[in-house]
C-alpha positions in Angstrom: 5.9 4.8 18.8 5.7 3.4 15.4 2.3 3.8 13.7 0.7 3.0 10.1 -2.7 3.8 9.3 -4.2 3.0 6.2 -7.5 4.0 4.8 -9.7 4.5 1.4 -10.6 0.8 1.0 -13.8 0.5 -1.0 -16.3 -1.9 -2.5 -15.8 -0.9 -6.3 -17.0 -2.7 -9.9 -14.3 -4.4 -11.8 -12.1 -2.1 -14.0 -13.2 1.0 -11.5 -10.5 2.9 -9.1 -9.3 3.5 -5.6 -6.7 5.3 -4.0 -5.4 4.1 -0.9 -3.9 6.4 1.8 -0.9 5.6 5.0 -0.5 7.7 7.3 3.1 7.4 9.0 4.1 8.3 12.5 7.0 7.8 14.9 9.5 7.6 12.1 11.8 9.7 10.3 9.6 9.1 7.2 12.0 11.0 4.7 14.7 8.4 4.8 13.0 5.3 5.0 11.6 2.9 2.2 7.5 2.4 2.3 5.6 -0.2 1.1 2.4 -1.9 0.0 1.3 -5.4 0.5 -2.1 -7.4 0.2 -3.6 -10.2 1.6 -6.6 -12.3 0.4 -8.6 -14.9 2.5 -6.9 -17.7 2.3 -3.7 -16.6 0.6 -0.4 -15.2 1.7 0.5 -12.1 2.1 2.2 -10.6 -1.4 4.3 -7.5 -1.9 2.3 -4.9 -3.9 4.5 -1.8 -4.1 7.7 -0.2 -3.2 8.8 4.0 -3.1 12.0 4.6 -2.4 13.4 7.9 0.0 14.1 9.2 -3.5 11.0 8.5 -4.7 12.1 5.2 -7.0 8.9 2.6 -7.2 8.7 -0.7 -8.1 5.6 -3.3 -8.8 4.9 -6.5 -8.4 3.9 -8.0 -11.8 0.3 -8.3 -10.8 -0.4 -4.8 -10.8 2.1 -3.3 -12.6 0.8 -0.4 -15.2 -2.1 -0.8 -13.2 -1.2 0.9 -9.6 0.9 3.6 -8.8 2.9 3.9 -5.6 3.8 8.0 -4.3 4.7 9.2 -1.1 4.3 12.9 0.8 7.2 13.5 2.5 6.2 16.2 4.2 3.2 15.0 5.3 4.3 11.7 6.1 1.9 9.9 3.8 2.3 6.9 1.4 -0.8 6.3 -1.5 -1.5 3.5 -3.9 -3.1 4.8 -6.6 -5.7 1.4 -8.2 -7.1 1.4 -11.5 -8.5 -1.2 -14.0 -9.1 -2.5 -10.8 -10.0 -6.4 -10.8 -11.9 -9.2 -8.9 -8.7 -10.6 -8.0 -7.3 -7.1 -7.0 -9.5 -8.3 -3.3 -7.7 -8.4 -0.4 -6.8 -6.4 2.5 -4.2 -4.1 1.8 -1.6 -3.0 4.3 0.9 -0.6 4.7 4.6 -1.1 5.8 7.7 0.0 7.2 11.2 -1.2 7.6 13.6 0.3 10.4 17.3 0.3 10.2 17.0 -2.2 12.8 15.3 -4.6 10.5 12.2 -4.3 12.4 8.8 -4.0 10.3 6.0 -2.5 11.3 2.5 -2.7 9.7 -1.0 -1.2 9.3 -3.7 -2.4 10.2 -5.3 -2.8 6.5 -7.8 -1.7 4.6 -10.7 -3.8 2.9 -10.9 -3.8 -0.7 -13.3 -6.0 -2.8 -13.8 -5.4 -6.4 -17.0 -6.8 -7.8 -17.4 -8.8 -11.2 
């Protein structure tokens, strides 16, 4: 059975940090892509972050040189590093999973609000 849990989301002042955490399990987590996306109220859902098996990332322009994406293989773990953190950084944030089916699988989400 396919589970994501996320955790670290925080109430933190504009231009602080967080580091989010997803914990993987059911998967073969070394071969598959992870990733990060975030939902505010009243918005859609938006791609955040992608890692790679290999450890390749990409960024959405919103947070790029902002966030940073890593992964534990080992451990079966996926973090999103946040800094300059801002008031529109607030949303839930939710880890996810692809399968060579083409199945996704989600978290779900952790709260983060960043005060102004």
């Amino acid at each position: 059975q396919v589970q994501l849990v996320e955790s670290g989301g925080d109430l933190v002042q504009s231009g602080g940090s967080l580091r989010l955490s997803c914990a993987a399990s059911g998967i073969i987590f070394s071969i598959l892509s992870m990733h990060w996306y975030r939902q505010a109220p009243g918005k859609q859902r938006e791609w955040v972050a992608t890692i790679s098996p290999e450890g390749v990332t990409t960024y959405s322009d919103s947070v790029k040189g902002r966030f940073t994406i890593s992964r534990d293989n080992a451990k079966k773990m996926v973090y999103l590093q946040m800094n300059s953190l801002k008031p529109d950084d607030t949303a839930v944030y939710l880890c996810s999973v692809r399968l060579p089916s083409n199945r996704d699988y989600w978290g779900q989400g952790t709260q983060v609000t960043v005060s102004s």
